[in-house]
Steps between C-alpha positions, in 0.01 A plus 500: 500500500686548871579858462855432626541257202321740230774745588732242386385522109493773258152670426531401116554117592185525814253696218551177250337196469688200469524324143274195581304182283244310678581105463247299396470111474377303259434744247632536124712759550506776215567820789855563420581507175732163492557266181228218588750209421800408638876514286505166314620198653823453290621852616401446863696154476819730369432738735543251785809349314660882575424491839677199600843693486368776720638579830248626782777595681651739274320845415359589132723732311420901577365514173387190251789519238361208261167650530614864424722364224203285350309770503717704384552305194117504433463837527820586302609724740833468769449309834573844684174597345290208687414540867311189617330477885296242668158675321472798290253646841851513688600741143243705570601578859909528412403750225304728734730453744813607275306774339242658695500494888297815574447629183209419247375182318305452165295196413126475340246437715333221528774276437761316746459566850842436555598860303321718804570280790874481434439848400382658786636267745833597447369860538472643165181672360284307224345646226281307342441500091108458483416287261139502297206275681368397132789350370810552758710732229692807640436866400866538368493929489413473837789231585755721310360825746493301801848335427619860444344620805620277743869357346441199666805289566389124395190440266350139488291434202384182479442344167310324446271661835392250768225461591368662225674329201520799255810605282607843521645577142897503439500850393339646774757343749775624271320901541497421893905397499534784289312703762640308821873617683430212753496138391296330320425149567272297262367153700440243223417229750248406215709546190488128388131544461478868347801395301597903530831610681704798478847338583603656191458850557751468819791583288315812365353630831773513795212489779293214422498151669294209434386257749374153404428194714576137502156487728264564132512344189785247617304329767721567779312660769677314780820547425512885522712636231454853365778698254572858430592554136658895466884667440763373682532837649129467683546104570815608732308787701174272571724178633602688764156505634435142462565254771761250368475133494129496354483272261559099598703280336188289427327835371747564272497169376157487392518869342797383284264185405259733382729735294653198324158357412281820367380328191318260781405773711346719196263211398327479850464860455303432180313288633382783795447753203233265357317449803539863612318542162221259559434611879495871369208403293338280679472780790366791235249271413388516875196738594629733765881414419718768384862365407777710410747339250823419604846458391619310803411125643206660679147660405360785711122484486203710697179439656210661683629360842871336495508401853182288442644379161834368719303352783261289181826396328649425779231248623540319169871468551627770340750762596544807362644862614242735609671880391205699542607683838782644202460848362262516227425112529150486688351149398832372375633191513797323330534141367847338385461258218526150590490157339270446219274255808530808786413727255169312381379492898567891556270572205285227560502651863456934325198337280334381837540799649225746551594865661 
């Protein structure tokens, strides 16, 4: 970089890499996590019936009030309780930014990059909570020490973890907010497949939030929408770091589709949980494959050489996300599940395969 222009940006942002995903043509596409089907036809026709009455002209409310209020009403909990943003990523960079500017951070590692880049871009220090290689669990004594040692002021704990698709167990998280002073925020962006949330426990634990997505097991990816379930007391404090006007009119309108069709919604799912089931099989069958099971839409699997396993997919048409350059993810790579059909070619693709 010019030097005159380097000495424009801070040393935190200039020491990052920027979050990037290589675009590929052509290719079945199972890099990113994303439902592999479309919503259904009749909702995208009454989606497009809501639309008609929108004005382009006028701004989106500061926050969604139908979509806090449905949600609301889902969750039985108040609408101050519901924080909704264009993407639960921009959550993730309001709650660091409301809590933790040059303090300390808690997340496990590896998990999320998003935890340690908003982390230490905004200048705070990141402590990482190492997780086992075999099986991606946490040491919990030493997360109570370490969360004792260092007070952090915001801990992320993803559950289930991505890319690594393991559960951490209830009753640890409920020793760490025992432990924690800061808050605690809990990203289900997978919950619809793990079918495990601890929404509940918000009324019994003052500092905990819970993030979930619209991007996950709803199949809307595009539209951006992300929600912050927690007291109304916590939901107050972290709007004020979140840029308002977010969410579109057309966003909102296909979130509050979703909400008001679940029942829909939860038998796609099934139909992912039975496939994740067959892939994960398939793959442990494979000489040379080791796959880790998984409670999201996603398997995490290793090989001797991942980059050459990427490249050989790749050339058959198949994309998947290489996460071996992660901590304690040499020869890893991570598959979403797909269609029953895109599916069938990536392990007819793994059986060809020869590392």
């Amino acid at each position: 970089m010019v030097k005159k222009l380097a000495g424009l940006f801070r040393k935190e942002i200039q020491r990052q890499h920027a979050y990037t995903l290589k675009h590929y043509e052509g290719v079945i596409k199972l890099d990113q996590n994303e439902l592999p089907w479309d919503l259904p036809a009749s909702l995208q026709a009454k989606w497009r019936k809501r639309l008609q009455g929108a004005h382009l002209n006028r701004y989106p409310e500061v926050q969604p009030e139908a979509l806090r209020r449905a949600l609301a009403k889902k969750f039985r909990m108040q609408p101050e309780q519901v924080l909704v943003t264009n993407g639960s990523n921009v959550l993730i960079q309001a709650i660091t930014l409301a809590t933790a500017v040059g303090a300390k951070v808690m997340a496990p590692e590896p998990s999320f990059a998003l935890y340690r880049m908003n982390a230490e871009g905004l200048g705070n220090r990141f402590i990482p909570m190492a997780l086992q290689r075999k099986d991606f669990s946490w040491d919990l004594p030493e997360v109570l020490q370490q969360i004792r040692k260092h007070q952090p002021k915001v801990i992320f704990i993803p559950n289930p973890n991505a890319p690594t698709g393991n559960l951490f167990p209830i009753a640890d998280i409920e020793k760490i907010l025992q432990a924690a002073k800061g808050l605690v925020v809990v990203d289900e962006a997978y919950r619809q497949f793990s079918g495990v949330s601890l929404v509940k426990k918000i009324s019994r634990y003052p500092h905990l939030a819970c993030l979930h997505t619209f991007s996950k097991g709803y199949g809307l990816g595009g539209a951006r929408v992300g929600y912050m379930l927690a007291r109304a007391e916590v939901v107050e404090q972290v709007s004020k770091a979140v840029v308002p006007y977010g969410v579109t009119r057309f966003s909102e309108a296909a979130a509050l589709l979703a909400v008001a069709n679940d029942q829909a919604i939860d038998r796609e799912i099934g139909k992912i949980l039975s496939e994740r089931e067959r892939v994960f099989t398939k793959l442990r069958e494979l000489k040379g494959v080791e796959v880790f099971p998984s409670a999201g839409n996603f398997l995490l699997f290793r090989v001797k050489d991942a980059k050459k396993c990427f490249r050989h997919l790749l050339k058959r048409g198949v994309l998947v996300r290489d996460q071996s350059s992660y901590p304690k993810l040499q020869g890893c790579l991570r598959v979403t599940i797909g269609t029953p059909k895109e599916n069938g070619l990536f392990l007819r693709a793994m059986a060809a395969y020869r590392g």
